[in-house]
N, C-alpha and C positions, 0 to 999 in steps of 0.2 A: 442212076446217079453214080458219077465216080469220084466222089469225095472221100479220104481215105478215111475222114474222122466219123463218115456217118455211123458207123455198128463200135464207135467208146464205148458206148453208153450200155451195150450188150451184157459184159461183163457184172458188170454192177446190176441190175434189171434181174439175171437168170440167179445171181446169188440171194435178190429180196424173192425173188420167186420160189426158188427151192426152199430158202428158210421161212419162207410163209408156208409155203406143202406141211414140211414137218412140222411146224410148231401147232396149226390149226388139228394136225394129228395127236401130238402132243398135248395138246390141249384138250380135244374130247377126251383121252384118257386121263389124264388128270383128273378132271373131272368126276370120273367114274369112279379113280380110287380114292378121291376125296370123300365121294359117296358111301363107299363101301365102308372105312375107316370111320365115317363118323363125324370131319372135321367139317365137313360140306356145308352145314346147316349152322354151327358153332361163326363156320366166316360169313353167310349172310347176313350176321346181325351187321358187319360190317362193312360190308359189300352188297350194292343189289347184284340179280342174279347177272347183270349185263355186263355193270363194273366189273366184276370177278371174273369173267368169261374174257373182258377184254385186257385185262389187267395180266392174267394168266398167258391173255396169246400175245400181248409187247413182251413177254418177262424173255417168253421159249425162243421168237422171232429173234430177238437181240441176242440170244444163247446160239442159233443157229447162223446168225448172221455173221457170229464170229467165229466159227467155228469154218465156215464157208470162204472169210477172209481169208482166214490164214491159211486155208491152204488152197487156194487162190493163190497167194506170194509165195507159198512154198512152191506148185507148180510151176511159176514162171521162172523162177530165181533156178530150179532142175534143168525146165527149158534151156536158159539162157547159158546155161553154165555146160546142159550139155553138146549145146551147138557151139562154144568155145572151144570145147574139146574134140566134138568131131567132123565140125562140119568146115569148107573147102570157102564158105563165102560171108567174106569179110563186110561186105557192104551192107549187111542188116536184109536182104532181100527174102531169106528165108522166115526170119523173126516178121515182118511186115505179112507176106501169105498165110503163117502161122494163126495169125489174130483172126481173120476171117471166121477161126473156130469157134468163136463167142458165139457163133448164130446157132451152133446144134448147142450149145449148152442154154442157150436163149430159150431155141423151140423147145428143147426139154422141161425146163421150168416151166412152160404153158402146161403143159403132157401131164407133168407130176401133181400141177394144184389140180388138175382135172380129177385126178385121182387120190386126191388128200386124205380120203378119210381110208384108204390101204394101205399100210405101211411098204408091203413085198410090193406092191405096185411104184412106190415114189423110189425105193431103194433101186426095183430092177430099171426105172426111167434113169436113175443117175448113174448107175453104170454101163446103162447102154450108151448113154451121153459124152462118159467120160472114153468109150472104147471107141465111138467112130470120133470124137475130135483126138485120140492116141493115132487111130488109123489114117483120119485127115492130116498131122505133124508129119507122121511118116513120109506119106504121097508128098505131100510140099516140102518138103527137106529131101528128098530122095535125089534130085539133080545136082544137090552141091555137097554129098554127101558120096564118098566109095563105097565099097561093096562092107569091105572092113566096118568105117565110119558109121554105115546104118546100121549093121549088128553090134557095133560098142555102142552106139546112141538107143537102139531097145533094150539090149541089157542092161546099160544105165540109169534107164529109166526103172524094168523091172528090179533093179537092184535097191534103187533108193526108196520107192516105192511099198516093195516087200517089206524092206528093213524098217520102215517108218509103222508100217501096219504090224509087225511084229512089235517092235519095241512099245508101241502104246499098247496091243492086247496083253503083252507080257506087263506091263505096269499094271495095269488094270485088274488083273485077275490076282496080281499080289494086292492090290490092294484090298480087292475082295476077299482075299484068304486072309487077310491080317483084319479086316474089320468081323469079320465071321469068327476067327478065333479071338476076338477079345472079346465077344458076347456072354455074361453069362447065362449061358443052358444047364 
């Protein structure tokens, strides 16, 4: 079929896929630590065990869905911004090839719910997902792109990228030392 609309739908599809992986992961743990804690049997009065089981995997799904979103738009908006700056071809032909990649992040969503109930298993499916459609952008931008152009287009990529993963672990872990120090022990 050479319809260019038919793999839209890819994008959306591999992001409900991924966030159903984690959340049904998410959810057996939960579970567990509800058990452990004690609260587990306190929420059945209010919940049967199905309600709560499903109620738990819309809560995580919808946490994961948005987390999936955005950076989905963050991705593209990198993308698009960094083939503004380094790529050679104005006509959008590169951005059009580019999209094709929906389909390894597609087939990965299949891959990861296979493997849902492993955490290191859905993690290492999404980065292995995320590195061949980096290595697919590459190859398909590589003809309107110089020699220069491809190495400022990966380092801008690993730049924004890094920066983006540092600044939320470094949020993160202040916030964990600031909730850890106002406890009192």
């Amino acid at each position: 079929m050479k319809n260019t609309y038919f793999t839209g739908y890819f994008p959306l599809i591999a992001i409900i896929l991924f966030s159903l992986s984690f959340a049904v992961y998410s959810e057996m743990k939960s579970i567990t630590l509800l058990k452990q804690i004690g609260i587990y049997e306190g929420m059945r009065e209010f919940f049967s065990e199905a309600g709560l089981k499903f109620t738990l995997l819309v809560v995580f799904l919808l946490v994961f869905f948005m987390v999936f979103a955005a950076l989905k738009l963050i991705s593209d908006t990198i993308l698009e911004l960094s083939l503004l700056f380094f790529s050679k071809d104005s006509e959008g032909e590169s951005l059009r090839n580019i999209r094709k990649s929906s389909v390894i992040y597609f087939t990965g969503g299949i891959a990861s719910l296979l493997s849902s109930s492993w955490l290191p298993g859905i993690i290492l499916i999404f980065m292995v997902s995320t590195l061949l459609a980096f290595i697919y952008m590459v190859y398909q931008t590589s003809p309107a792109l110089t020699t220069a152009g491809l190495a400022g287009m990966i380092f801008f990529h690993t730049l924004v990228w890094s920066s983006l993963l540092f600044i939320v672990s470094f949020s993160l872990l202040k916030l964990y030392n600031s909730i850890m120090a106002s406890l009192p022990l």
